[in-house]
PLY file of the C-alpha trace (Angstrom):
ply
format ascii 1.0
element vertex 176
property float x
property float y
property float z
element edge 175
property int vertex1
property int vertex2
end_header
-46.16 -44.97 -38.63
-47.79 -43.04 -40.97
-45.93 -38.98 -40.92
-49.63 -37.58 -41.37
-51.16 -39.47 -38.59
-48.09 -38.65 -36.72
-48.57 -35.55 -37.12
-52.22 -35.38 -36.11
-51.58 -36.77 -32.54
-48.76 -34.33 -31.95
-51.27 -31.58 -32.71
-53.73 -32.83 -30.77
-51.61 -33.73 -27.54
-50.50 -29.71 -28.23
-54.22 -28.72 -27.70
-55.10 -30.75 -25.11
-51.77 -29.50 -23.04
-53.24 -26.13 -23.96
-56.73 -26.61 -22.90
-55.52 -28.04 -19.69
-53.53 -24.91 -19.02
-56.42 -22.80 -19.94
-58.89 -24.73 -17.15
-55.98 -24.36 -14.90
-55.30 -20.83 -15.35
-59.29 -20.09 -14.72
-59.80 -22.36 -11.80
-56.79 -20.72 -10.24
-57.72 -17.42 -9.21
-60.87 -19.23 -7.59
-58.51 -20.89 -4.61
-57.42 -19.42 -1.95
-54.62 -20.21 0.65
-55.90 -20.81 4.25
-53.82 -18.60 7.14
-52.68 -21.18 9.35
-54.11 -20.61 13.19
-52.30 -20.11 15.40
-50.04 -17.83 14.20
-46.77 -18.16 16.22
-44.62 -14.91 16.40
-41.78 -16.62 18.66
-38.54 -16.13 18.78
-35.42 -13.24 19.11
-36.39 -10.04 19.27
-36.97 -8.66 16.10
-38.52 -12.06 14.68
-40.85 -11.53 12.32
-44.27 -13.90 10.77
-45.73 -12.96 7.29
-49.34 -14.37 6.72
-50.87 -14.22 3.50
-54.64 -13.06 2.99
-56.10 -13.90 -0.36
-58.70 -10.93 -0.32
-61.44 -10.29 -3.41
-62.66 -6.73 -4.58
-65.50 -6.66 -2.11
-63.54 -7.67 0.66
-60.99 -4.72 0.22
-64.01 -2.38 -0.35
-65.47 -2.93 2.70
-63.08 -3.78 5.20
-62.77 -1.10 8.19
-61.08 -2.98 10.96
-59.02 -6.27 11.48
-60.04 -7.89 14.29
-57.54 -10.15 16.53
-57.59 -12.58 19.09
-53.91 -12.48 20.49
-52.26 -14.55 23.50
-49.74 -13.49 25.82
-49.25 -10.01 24.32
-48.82 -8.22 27.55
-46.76 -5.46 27.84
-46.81 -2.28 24.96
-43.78 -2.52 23.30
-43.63 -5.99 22.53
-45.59 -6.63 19.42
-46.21 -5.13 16.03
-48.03 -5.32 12.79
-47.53 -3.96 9.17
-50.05 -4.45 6.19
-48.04 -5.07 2.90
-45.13 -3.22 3.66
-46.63 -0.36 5.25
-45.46 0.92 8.50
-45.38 -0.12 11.49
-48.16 -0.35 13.97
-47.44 -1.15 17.78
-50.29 -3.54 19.24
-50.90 -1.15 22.24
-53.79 0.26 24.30
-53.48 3.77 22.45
-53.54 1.75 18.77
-56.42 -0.84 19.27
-59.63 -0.83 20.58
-59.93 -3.83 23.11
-63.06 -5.30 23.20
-65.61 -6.69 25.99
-63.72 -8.08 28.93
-60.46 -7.34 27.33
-60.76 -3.60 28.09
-63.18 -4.13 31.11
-60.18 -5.80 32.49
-56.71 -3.18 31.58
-56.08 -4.83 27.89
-52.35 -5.41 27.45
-50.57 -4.74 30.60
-54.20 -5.86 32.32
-55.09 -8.58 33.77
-56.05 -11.34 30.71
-53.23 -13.05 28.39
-56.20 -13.49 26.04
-57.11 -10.52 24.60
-59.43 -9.25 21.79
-59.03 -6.40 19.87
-59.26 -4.26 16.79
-57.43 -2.38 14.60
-58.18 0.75 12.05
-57.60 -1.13 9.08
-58.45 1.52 5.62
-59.15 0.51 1.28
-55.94 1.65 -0.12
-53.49 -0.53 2.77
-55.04 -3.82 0.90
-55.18 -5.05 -2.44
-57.48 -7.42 -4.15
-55.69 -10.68 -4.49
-52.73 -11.69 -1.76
-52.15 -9.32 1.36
-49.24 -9.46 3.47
-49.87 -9.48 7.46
-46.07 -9.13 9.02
-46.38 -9.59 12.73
-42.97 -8.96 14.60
-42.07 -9.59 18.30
-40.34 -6.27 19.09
-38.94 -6.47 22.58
-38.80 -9.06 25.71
-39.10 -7.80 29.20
-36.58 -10.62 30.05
-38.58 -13.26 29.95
-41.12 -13.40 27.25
-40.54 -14.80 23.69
-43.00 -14.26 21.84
-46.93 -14.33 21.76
-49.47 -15.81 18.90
-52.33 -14.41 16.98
-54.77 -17.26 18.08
-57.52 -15.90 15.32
-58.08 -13.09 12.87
-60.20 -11.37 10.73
-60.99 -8.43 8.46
-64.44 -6.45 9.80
-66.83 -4.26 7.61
-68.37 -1.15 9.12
-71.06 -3.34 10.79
-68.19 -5.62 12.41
-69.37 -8.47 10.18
-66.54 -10.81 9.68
-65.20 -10.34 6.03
-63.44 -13.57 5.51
-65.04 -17.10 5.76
-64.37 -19.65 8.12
-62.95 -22.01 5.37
-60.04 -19.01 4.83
-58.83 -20.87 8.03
-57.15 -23.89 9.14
-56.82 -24.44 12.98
-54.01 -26.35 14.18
-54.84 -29.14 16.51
-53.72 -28.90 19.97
-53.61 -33.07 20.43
-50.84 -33.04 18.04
-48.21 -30.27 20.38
0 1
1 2
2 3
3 4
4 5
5 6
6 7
7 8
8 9
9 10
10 11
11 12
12 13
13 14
14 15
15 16
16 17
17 18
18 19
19 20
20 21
21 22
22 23
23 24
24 25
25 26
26 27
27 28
28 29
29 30
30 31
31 32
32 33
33 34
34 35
35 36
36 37
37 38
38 39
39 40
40 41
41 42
42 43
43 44
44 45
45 46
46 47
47 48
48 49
49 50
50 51
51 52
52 53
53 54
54 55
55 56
56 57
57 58
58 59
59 60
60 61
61 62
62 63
63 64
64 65
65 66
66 67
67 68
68 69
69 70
70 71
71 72
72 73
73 74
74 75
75 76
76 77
77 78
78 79
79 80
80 81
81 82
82 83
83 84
84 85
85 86
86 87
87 88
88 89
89 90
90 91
91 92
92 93
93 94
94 95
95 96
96 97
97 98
98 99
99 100
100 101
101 102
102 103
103 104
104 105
105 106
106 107
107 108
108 109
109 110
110 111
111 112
112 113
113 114
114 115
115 116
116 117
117 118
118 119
119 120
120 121
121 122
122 123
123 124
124 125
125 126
126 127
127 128
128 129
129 130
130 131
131 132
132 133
133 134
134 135
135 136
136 137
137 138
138 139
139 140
140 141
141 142
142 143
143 144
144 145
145 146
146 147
147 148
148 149
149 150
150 151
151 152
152 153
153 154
154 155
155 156
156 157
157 158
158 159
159 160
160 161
161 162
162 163
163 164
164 165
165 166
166 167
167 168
168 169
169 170
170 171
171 172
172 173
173 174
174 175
């Protein structure tokens, strides 16, 4: 019960709180949140999914295109995408490139509800740290509700995929 020795601990549980914080504060930056596949944009009309991309310097500097895998987008005005905030993009023939079999076969309004695409994606729409991805179901034809972003990806001028596998978690189908 000594006041000095007392003292001593309460200065050293006061550095060790600090040190903690400080191994906290630099491991931090080093994690980064997975985008949950698929992503479901279901819903009203007007329902909107945000999905976070944790993105470094050299992933913004090089990204040219984000590349999607979508389901059951199939007419043009039914889905849309915005990067942080930005405007609005309709998912369309005119505004993506289909790729492969997607375009070989009409893209949206064709004959596949699986389709693959790309979009012009430019530097100064992302930010190095977290991105915002805000997909919104605009309009049903009477029946639809909704479609999914089944996977996604940011592409460099090559098309090399910019973000790891391990940015991703896929939900498992057994468990629907």
């Amino acid at each position: 019960h000594d006041p000095l020795m007392k003292s001593f601990q309460s200065f050293m549980e006061s550095q060790v709180l600090w040190f903690l914080l400080l191994l906290w504060a630099a491991v931090l930056p080093g994690v980064q949140a997975q985008v949950h596949l698929p992503i479901e944009v279901m819903g009203a009309e007007g329902t909107e999914v945000n999905v976070t991309l944790s993105l470094t310097a050299g992933q913004v500097a090089a990204t040219q295109r984000l590349w999607l895998q979508t389901h059951n987008i199939r007419y043009p005005e039914k889905a849309s995408l915005r990067i942080n905030g930005g405007a609005w993009v309709p998912l369309n023939n005119t505004t993506a490139t289909m790729l492969a079999t997607s375009q070989t076969y009409g893209g949206i309004g064709g004959s596949f509800a699986v389709l693959k695409m790309t979009l012009p994606v430019t530097p100064s729409q992302l930010v190095t740290g977290n991105n915002t991805l805000t997909f919104r179901f605009n309009v049903s034809n009477g029946l639809a509700t909704g479609y999914r972003i089944v996977k996604l990806n940011l592409l460099d001028a090559s098309g090399t995929q910019l973000m790891p596998a391990s940015a991703f978690t896929q939900e498992n189908p057994a468990t629907w």
